[in-house]
N, CA and C of each residue as an Amber inpcrd file, in Angstrom:
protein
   207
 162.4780000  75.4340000  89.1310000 161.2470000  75.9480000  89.6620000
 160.1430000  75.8280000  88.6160000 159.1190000  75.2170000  88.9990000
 157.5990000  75.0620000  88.4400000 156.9030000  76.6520000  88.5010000
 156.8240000  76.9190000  87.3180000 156.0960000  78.2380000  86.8400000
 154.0960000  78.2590000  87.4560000 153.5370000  78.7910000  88.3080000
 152.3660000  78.3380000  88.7500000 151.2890000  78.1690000  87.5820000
 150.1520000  77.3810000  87.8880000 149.1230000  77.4500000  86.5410000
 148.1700000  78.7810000  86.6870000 148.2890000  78.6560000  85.6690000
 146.9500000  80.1820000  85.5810000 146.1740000  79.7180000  84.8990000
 144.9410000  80.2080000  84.9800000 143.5170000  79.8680000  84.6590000
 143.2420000  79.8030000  83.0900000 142.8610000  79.2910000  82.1760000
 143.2320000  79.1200000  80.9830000 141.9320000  80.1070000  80.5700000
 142.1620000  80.8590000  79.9030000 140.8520000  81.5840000  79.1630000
 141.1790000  82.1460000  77.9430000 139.7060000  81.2110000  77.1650000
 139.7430000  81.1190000  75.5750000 140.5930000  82.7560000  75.0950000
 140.9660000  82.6470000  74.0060000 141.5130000  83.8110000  73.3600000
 140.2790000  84.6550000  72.7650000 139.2960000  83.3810000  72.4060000
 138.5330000  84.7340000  71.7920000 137.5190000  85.7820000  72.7080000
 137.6110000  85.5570000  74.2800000 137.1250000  86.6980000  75.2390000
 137.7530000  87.8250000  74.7920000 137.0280000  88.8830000  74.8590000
 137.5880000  90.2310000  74.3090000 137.7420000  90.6940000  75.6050000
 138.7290000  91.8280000  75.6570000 139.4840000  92.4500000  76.8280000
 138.1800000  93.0410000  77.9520000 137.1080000  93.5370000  76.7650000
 135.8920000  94.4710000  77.2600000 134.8070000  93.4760000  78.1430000
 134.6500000  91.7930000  77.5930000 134.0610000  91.3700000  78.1230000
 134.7480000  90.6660000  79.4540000 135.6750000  90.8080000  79.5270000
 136.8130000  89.9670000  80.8930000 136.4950000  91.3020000  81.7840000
 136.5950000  92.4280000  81.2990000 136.4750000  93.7300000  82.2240000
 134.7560000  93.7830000  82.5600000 134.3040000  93.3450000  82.2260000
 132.7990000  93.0620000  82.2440000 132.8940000  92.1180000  83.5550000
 133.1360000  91.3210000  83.6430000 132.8930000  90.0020000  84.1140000
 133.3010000  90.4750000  85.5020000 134.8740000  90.7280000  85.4970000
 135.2360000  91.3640000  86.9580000 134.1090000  92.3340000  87.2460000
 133.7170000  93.7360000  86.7270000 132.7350000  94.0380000  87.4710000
 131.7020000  93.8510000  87.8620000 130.8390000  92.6480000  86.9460000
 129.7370000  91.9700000  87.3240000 130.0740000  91.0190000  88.8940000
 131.1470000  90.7840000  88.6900000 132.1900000  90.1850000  90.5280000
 131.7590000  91.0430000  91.5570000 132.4500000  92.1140000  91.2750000
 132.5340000  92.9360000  91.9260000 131.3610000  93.4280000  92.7540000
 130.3420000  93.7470000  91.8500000 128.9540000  93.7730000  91.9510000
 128.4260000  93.1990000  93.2020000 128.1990000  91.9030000  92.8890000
 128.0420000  90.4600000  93.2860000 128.4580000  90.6110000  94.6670000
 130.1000000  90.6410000  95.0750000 130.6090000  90.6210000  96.3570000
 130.2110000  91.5150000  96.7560000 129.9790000  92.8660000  96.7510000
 129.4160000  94.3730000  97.4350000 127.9900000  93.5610000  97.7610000
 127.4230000  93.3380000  97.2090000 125.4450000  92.7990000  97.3700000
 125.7230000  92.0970000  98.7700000 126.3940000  90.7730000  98.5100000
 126.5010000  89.8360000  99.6180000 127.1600000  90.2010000 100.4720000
 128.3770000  91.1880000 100.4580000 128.6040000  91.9500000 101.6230000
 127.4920000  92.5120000 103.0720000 126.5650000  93.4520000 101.3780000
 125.1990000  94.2830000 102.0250000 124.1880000  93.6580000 102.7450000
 124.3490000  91.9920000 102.3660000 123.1670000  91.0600000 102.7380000
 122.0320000  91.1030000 101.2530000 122.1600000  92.1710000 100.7430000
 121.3200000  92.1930000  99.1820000 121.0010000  91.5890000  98.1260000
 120.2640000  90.9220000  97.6690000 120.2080000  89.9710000  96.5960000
 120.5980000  90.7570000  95.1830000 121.2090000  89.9340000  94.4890000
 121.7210000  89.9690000  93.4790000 122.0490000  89.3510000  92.3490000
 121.5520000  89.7020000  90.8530000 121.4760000  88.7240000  90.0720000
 121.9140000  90.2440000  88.7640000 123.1800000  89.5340000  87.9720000
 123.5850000  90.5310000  87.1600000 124.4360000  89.7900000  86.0740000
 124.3590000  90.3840000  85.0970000 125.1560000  89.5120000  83.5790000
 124.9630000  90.3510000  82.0070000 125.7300000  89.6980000  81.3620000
 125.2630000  90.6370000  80.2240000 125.3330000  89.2280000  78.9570000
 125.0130000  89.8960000  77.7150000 125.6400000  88.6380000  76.4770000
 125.9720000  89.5920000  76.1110000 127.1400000  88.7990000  75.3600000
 128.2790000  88.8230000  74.9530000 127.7150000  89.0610000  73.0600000
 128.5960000  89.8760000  72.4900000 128.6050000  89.7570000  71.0280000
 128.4260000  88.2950000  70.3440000 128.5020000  87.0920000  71.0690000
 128.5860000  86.1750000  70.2820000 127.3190000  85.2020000  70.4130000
 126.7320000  86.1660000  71.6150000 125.2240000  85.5800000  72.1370000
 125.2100000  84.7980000  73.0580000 126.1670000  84.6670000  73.7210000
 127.0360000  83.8580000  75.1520000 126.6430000  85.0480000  76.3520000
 126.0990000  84.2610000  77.0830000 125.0640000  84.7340000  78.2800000
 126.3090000  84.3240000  79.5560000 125.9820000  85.7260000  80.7700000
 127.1580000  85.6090000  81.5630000 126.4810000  86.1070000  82.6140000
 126.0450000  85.3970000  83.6080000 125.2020000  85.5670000  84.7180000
 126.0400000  85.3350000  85.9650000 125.7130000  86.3930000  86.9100000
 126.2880000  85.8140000  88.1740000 124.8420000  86.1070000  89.4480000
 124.9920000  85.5670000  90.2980000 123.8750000  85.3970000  91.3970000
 124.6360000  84.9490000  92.6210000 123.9430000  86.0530000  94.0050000
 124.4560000  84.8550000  94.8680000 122.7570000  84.6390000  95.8610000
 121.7410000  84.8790000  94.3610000 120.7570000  83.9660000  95.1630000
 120.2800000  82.5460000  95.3080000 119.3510000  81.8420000  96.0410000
 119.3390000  80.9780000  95.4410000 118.6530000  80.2080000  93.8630000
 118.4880000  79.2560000  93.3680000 118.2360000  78.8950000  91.9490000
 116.6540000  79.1290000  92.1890000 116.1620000  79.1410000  93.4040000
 114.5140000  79.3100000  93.1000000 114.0590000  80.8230000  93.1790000
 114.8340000  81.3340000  93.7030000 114.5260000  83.2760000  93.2760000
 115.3530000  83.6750000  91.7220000 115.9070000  82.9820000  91.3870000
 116.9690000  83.4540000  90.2130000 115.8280000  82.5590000  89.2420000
 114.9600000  81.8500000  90.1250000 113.9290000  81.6780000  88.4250000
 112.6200000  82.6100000  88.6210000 112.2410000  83.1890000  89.6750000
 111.3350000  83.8840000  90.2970000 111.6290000  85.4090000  89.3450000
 113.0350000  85.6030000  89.3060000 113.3920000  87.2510000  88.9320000
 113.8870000  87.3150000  88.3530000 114.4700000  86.6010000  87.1880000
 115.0930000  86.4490000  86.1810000 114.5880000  86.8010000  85.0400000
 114.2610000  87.4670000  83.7700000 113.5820000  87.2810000  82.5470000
 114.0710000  86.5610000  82.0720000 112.7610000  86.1600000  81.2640000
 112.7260000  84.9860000  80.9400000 113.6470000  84.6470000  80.0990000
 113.9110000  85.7290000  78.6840000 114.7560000  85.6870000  77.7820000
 116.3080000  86.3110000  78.1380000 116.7980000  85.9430000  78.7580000
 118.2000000  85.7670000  79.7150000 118.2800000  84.0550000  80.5760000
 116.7610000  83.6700000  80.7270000 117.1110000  82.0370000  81.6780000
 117.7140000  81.2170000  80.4740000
């Protein structure tokens, strides 16, 4: 039996920013559930920017600051 693949993610993600990420998901799916726009992310200690949206790219440049695009 073939063991399934799992998603490869770097070692150096810290536990806090993977728990980040799911709730920025989470987020995300509740909005688009609501019909609500949504645009949410954080950086990371290493200055690695983590955005999720499920608007489109011309409101996510409309509402975005600038220093996060």
């Amino acid at each position: 039996m073939t063991e399934p693949q799992l998603p490869k993610i770097p070692d150096s993600l810290q536990r806090q920013e993977i728990e980040a990420m799911h709730c920025i998901a989470k987020l995300k799916d509740s909005a688009t559930k609501l019909g609500i726009g949504f645009i949410g992310g954080f950086i990371g200690p290493n200055g690695e920017k983590f955005v999720m949206t499920n608007m489109t790219d011309a409101d996510k440049e409309l509402l975005m600051p600038e220093h996060l695009k």
